[in-house]
C-alpha positions in Angstrom: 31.0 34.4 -83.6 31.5 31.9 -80.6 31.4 28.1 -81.7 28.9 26.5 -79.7 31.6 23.9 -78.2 33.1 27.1 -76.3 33.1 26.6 -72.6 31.5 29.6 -71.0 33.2 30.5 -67.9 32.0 29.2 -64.5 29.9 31.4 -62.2 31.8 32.8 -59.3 31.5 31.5 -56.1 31.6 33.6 -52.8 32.9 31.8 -50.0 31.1 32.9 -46.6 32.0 31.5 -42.9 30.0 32.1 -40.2 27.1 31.2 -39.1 25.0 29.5 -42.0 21.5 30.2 -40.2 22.2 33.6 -39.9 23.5 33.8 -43.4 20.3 32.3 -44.0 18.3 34.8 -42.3 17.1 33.0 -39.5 15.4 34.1 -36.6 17.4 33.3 -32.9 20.7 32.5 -35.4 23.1 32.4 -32.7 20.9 29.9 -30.3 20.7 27.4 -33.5 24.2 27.5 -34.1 24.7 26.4 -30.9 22.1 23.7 -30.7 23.4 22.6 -34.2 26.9 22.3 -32.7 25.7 20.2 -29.8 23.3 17.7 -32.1 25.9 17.4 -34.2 28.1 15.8 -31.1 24.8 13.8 -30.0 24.9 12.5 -33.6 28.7 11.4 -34.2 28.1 9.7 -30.5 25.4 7.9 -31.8 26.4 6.6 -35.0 30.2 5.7 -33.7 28.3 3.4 -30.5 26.0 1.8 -33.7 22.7 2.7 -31.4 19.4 2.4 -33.0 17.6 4.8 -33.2 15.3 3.1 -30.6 18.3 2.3 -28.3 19.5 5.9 -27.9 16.1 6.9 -27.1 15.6 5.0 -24.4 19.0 5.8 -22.8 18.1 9.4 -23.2 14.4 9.1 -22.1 12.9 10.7 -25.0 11.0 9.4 -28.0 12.1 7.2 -30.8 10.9 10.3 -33.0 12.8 12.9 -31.0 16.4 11.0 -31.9 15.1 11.3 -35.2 14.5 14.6 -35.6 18.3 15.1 -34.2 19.6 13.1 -37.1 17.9 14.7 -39.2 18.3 18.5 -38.2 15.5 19.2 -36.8 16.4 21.3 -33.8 14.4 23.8 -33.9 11.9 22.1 -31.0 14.5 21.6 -29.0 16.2 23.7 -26.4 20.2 23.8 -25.7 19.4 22.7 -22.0 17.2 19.8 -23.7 20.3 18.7 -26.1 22.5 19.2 -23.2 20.4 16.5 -21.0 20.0 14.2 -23.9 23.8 14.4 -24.5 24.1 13.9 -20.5 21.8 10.6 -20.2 23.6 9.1 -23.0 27.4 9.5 -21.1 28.3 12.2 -23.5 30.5 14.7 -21.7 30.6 17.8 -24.0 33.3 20.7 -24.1 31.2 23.8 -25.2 33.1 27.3 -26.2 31.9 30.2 -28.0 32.9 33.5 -28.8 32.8 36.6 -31.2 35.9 36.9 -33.7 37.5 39.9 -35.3 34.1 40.5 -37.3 31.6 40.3 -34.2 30.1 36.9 -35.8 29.8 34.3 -33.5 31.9 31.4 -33.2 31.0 27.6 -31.6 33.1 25.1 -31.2 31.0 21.8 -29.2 32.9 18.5 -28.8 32.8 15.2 -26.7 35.3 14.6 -23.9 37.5 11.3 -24.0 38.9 10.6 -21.1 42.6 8.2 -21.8 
């Protein structure tokens, strides 16, 4: 009989990479990895100038509750040309590559530009 202080084992974990959306099932997987690549550059931008929410919008001519939405995730309204004009009017020059690896899954790496 097992003593009730005995540690049952953990549950195993499986590791995946990828793409999470399509992991997820998503519909249009590879078009929101992509977005979520280049909000996620739009974000780190954001939050490393210490814009308001309110700020950013106005440099990017959209709506307080559109930057919101990109900090949040929510990407779904918006297209990659959109992100890639936001990214644009706020001086964000973005390096954008993608391709399939070994597996056919699709890889996407997005990241700002510094000029030295």
């Amino acid at each position: 009989m097992k003593s009730s202080s005995a540690k049952s084992k953990p549950p195993a974990v499986t590791r995946k990479t990828g793409n999470i959306f399509a992991q997820l099932g998503r519909p249009n997987a590879d078009d929101l990895l992509r977005k979520a690549r280049v909000t996620n550059v739009i974000n780190d931008v954001i939050k490393r100038r210490s814009l308001t929410q309110e700020a950013a919008a106005e440099l990017a001519g959209i709506d307080q509750a559109d930057v919101s939405r990109l900090a949040n995730g929510r990407i779904t309204r918006f297209s990659l040309d959109r992100l890639l004009t936001i990214a644009d009017r706020l001086g964000i020059e973005i390096h954008f590559e993608q391709w399939r690896d070994k597996h056919g899954h699709l890889v996407v790496e997005a990241r700002e530009l510094v000029h030295a």
